[in-house]
C-alpha positions in Angstrom: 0.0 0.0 0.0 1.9 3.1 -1.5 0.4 6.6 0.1 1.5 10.5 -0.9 1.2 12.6 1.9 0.1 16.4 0.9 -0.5 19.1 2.7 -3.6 22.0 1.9 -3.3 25.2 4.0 -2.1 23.5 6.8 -4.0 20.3 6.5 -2.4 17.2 6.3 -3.7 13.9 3.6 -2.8 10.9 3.2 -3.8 9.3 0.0 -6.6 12.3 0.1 -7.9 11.0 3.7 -7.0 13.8 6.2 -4.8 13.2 8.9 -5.7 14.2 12.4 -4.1 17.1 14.0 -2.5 16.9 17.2 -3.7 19.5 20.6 -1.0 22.2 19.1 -2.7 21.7 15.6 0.3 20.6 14.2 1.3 17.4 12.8 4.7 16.6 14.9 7.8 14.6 13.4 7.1 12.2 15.1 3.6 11.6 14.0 4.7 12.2 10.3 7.3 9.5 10.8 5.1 7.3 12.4 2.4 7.6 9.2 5.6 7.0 7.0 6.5 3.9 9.0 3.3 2.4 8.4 3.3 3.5 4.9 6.9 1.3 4.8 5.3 -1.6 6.6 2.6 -2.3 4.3 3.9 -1.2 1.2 3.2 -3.9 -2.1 6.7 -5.3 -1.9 7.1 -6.3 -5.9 6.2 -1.7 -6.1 8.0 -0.5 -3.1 8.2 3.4 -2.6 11.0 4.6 -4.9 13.7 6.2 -2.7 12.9 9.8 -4.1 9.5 9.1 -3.0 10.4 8.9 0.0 13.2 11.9 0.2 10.7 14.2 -1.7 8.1 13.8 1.7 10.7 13.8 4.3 11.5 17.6 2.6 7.5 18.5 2.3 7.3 17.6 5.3 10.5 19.6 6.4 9.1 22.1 4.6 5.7 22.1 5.8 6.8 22.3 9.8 9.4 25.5 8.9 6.3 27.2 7.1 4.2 26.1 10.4 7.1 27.6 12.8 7.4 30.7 10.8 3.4 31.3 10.7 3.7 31.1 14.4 6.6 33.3 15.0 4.9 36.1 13.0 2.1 35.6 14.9 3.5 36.1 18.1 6.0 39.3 16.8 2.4 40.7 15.2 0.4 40.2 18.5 3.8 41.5 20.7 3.8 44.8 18.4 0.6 45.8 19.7 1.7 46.0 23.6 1.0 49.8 25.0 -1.2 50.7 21.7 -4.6 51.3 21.9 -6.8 49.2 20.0 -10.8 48.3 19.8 -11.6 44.5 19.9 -14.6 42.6 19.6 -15.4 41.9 23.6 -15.8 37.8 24.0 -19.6 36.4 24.2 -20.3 36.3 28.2 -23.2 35.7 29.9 -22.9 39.4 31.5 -23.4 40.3 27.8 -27.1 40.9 26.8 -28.7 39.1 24.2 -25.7 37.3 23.5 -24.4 40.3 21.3 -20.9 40.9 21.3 -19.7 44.9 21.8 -16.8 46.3 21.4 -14.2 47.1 23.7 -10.9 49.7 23.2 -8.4 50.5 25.9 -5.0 49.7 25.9 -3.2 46.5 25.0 -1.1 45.5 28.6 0.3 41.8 27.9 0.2 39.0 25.6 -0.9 35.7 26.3 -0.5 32.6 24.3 -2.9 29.3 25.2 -3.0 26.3 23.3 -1.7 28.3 20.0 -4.0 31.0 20.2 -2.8 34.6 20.8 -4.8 37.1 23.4 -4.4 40.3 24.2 -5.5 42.0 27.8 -6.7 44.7 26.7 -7.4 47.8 30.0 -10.1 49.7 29.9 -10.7 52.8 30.9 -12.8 51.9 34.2 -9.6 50.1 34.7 -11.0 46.8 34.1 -9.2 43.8 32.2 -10.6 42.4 29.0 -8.7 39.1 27.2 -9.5 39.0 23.7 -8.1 37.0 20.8 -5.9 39.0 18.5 -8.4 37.8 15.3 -10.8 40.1 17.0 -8.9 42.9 16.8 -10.9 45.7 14.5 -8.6 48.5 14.9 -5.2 49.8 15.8 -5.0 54.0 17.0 
């Protein structure tokens, strides 16, 4: 059983069946080594995988995890240029909201926190109050 593993804005396939992601939403080495082992193992031995088949996805998938780091260091260097600026967010869906209808909050951005990939910024409000929004909800930079 010969497989190509491909990758589609960040999405991983193997023979066109997705591969699941991992908790950092990243397939690992190790997972991509472990796919390729069992690719090995049950190969058709009279067509094994040519050995350029299997150099050209050891690079993809070199290639791949550098895009994947780079995304994330951007990321983090966009959300980090935004400390001390003032900015207006979309304020997160609470149960203190009414209706369920997000506002907006602006104030100042005072630190960055990353959880499970995802950027937030704690953004201070002019009642001096706290607000942690995702940096995708970001409307505006002043």
């Amino acid at each position: 059983m010969s497989g190509t593993i491909t990758s589609v804005n960040g999405q991983s396939f193997v023979d066109g069946t997705p591969i699941a992601k991992d908790k950092s939403k990243t397939l690992s080495m190790s997972n991509f080594m472990s796919v390729l082992s069992a690719q090995l193992a049950n190969q058709n031995p009279l067509e094994p995988m040519s050995d350029t088949s299997f150099f050209a996805q050891l690079a993809q998938m070199g290639t791949v995890q550098g895009m994947d780091e780079l995304r994330a260091s951007m990321n983090t260097s966009e959300a980090s240029s935004l400390l001390g600026k003032t900015v207006t967010a979309v304020r997160p869906m609470t149960s203190a909201n009414s209706g369920g209808v997000n506002s907006l909050v602006t104030g100042t951005v005072q630190k960055l926190t990353i959880k499970d990939g995802v950027h937030y910024l704690s953004i201070k409000e002019p009642n001096g109050g706290l607000v942690e929004v995702s940096i995708g909800n970001v409307q505006s930079v002043s």
